[in-house]
C-alpha positions, 0 to 999 in steps of 0.5 A, a space after each residue: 542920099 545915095 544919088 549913085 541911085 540913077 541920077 546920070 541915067 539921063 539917057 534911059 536904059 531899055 535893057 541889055 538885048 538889042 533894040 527891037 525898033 521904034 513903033 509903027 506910025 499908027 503904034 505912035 499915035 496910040 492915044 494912050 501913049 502918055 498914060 504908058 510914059 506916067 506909068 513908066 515914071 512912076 515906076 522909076 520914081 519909087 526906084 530912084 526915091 528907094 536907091 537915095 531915101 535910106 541914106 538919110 533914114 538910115 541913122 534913124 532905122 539903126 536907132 529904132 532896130 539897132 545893128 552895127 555901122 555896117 547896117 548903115 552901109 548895107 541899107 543902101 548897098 543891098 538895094 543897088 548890088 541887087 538892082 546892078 546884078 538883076 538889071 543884067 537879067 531883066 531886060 532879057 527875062 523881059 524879050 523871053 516872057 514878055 515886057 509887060 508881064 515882067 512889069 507887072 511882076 516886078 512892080 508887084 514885088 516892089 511894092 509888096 517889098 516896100 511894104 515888107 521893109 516897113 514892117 521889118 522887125 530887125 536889121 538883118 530882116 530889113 537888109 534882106 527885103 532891101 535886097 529883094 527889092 531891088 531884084 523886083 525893080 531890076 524886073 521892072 525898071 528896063 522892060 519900060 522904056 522897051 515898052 515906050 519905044 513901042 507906043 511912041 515915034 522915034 520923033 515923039 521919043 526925043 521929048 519922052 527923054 527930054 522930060 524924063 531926065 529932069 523928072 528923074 533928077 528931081 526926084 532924086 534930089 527931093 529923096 533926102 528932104 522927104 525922108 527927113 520930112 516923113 521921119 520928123 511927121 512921124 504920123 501914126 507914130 512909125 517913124 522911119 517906117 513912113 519911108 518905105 510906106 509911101 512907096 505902097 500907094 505909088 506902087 498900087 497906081 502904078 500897077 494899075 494903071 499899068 494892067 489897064 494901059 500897057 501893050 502887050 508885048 511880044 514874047 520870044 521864048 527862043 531866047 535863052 537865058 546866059 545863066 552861068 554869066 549871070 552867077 559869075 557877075 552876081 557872086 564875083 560883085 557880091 565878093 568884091 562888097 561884102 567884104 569891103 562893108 564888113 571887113 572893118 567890123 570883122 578886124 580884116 580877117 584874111 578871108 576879106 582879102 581872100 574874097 576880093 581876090 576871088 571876085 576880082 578873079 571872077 570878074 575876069 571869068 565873066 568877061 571871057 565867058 561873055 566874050 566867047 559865047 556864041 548866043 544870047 550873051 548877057 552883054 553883047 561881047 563887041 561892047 567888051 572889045 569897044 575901048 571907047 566903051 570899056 573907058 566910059 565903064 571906068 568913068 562911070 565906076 570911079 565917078 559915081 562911085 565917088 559920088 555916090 559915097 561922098 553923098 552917105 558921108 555926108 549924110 551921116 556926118 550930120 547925123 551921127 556927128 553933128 547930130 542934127 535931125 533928119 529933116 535937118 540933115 535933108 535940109 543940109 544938102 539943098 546946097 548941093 540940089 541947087 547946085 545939081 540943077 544949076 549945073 545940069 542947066 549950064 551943062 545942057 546949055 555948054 555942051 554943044 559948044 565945050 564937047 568933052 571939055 564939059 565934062 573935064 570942067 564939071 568934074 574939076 568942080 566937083 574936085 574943087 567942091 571936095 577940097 573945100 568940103 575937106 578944108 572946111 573940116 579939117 581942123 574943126 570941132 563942128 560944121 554947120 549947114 551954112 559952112 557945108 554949104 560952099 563945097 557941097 554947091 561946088 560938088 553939086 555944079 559939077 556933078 550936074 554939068 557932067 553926069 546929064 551929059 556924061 551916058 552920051 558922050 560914052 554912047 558915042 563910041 558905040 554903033 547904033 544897033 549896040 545902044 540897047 544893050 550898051 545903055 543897059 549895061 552903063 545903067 547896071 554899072 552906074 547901080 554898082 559904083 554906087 554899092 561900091 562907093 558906099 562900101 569903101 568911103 563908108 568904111 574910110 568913114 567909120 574907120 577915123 570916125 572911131 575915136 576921132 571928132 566927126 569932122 576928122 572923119 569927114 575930112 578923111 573921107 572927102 581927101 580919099 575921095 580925090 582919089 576917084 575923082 583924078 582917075 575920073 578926069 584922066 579917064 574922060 580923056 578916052 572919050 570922044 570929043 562929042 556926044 552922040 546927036 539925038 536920032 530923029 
């Protein structure tokens, strides 16, 4: 299910520019000011169901329209590599033009992408809308919580963000049952079509209601767009996955090895670009220099990478190996939902108490989820929903307890006029980790899947993982020992 999607944004990103300040009192008292925080919501829902739905989609779509193994990978990669690159711009685009002019354009080309990916005749089409989906939400996403501090207090924004992050978090975790549920109701006889589809009529409110009650908000054409770091950043990504998803198919020809290199490479060019510009930069160079900062970049890389691959595997494991219905394989990682919301229940409870020692714990389960995952498989023909069910609680607790804390304590180290653009930057970072994740466990994946039982493929999958995870629990250790308090 892909949760690399946004399940750690418990803290909602507002975009790369500076914050423009909180409303003026007679701004806060705007009586449509929750009807703003629906439409807000209902954007980030289509997105979040969007970057998590195909996962268990995905053996269907390949099913009905053919296309390699790396389809299965690239149905959710496209999505959050365009989303991470474009998220880096949108925010920007929106102080240039106007929030809610943005809005308006990226929901309209969500929706109208949606209803283009149900439509889609073949794979490589699919991929492509997929992509330019998740370039419009990337529009869209940061120009609402910008918006929102524009209609709401800076008292009143504490329980806009108490009630997003669990209403994020939910949808996240309803994503893979409801795509198993609208592919198995197969109305009208589409299929996996209906995945996309329901996107439609959540897109057409919310554009709506978005027309009606947005404020309009203030343009700044002064700004200027930094249009050499945002092709750095997209080519030097766009080089570093690509070959990581198709190199496998592909034999590792040396050009795979050449384009990681380059990208790598690249990389590099974007941070001395970023750090040397004097005006409007796309990330604020003092965050570059913030080691506390740069570490909590590290973690979030290796963490929801981690995660976000482990979960396609998973996910693929139950379809491809087990062959178990989509439904089905929705249904198989309930676990790991119960598991998410007892864990973020225990982490909101802790933290106060435990600080950064929260997060070490919530990763140590997650290690001890994927060992027990790995233990479970190896050796085995098959694995059944009950005997996933153990290891994929454990993973699920500990990813709770330490990604609804986790965006904080990394927020910690940075200066309050920062915490705009440091947000923004987290959010792009957590999109790409998830791309990356899916790239290479899902090549680790379909590398001992060929020839092999399902299970071996699973248990090789689940030991690599460990990997990430070890850099994840050595690299909390540069954090600080507290979380940022909430402003009031």
């Amino acid at each position: 299910m892909g949760m690399g999607g946004d399940i750690g944004t418990m803290v909602p990103a507002e975009g790369l520019a500076k914050p423009l300040g909180f409303a003026t009192e007679a701004a806060a008292r705007n009586p449509l000011r929750w009807f703003v925080f629906a439409v807000v919501i209902a954007a980030n829902i289509m997105d979040l169901m969007d970057a998590t739905i195909v996962n268990v989609a995905g053996p269907s779509i390949r099913a009905a329209l053919g296309g390699s193994a790396s389809t299965l990978q690239w149905l959710p990669a496209g999505y959050t590599l365009a989303f991470a690159v474009f998220l880096i711009t949108g925010a920007r685009l929106g102080d240039m033009f106007g929030r809610r002019r943005l809005f308006l354009i990226g929901s309209a080309g969500f929706t109208v992408m949606s209803a283009a990916c149900a439509l889609a005749p073949s794979p490589a089409v699919l991929i492509s809308f997929r992509v330019l989906q998740g370039a419009f939400g990337a529009l869209m996403i940061p120009q609402g919580f910008g918006m929102l501090k524009e209609v709401f207090d800076e008292e009143e924004m504490t329980k806009v963000f108490g009630a997003f992050g669990p209403m994020m978090g939910l949808s996240i975790l309803a994503a893979p049952i409801l795509a198993g549920a609208l592919i198995e109701a197969n109305l009208w006889g589409i299929g996996w079509r209906l995945v996309f589809l329901i996107n439609v009529p959540i897109g057409i409110a919310a554009f709506a209601g978005a027309v009606r009650v947005l404020p309009r908000t203030v343009a700044h054409p002064g700004i200027r767009l930094d249009t050499v770091g945002m092709v750095l950043i997209g080519v030097a990504l766009t080089a570093i996955i690509y070959p990581l998803i198709q190199g496998r198919a592909d034999g590792w020809p040396a050009w795979t090895f050449v384009s990681l290199a380059a990208g790598a490479v690249l990389l590099g060019a974007f941070a001395l670009w970023e750090r040397r510009r004097r005006s409007d930069p796309l990330i604020d160079p003092g965050l570059l220099a913030n080691r506390t900062y740069t570490s909590g970049i590290l973690v979030a890389l290796a963490f929801f990478g981690a995660f976000g691959g482990l979960l396609l595997c998973v996910s693929l494991f139950a379809q491809l190996g087990e062959h178990f219905s989509p439904i089905h394989a929705g249904l198989t990682l309930m676990a790991m939902v119960v598991g998410m919301i007892a864990g973020m229940g225990a982490g909101f409870a802790l933290v106060g108490r435990l600080g950064r020692h929260l997060l070490h714990l919530g990763v140590a389960f997650t290690v001890a989820g994927t060992v027990v995952l790995a233990l479970t498989v190896t050796g085995a023909r098959t694995a059944s929903t009950l005997d996933l069910a153990p290891g994929l609680f454990l993973i699920g607790f500990g990813a709770g307890a330490s990604i609804g804390q986790l965006f904080d304590f990394i927020l910690a180290g940075v200066s309050m006029d920062e915490v705009g653009s440091a947000s923004g930057v987290l959010e792009a970072v957590q999109q790409l980790s998830s791309a990356i994740g899916v790239a290479a466990l899902g090549t680790i994946f379909f590398s001992a899947f060929d020839g092999h039982l399902p299970t071996h493929a699973l248990a090789i999958t689940a030991w690599a993982c460990l990997v990430p995870l070890a850099a994840t629990f050595l690299l909390l250790f540069k954090l600080p020992m507290h979380a940022r308090e909430p402003q009031s």
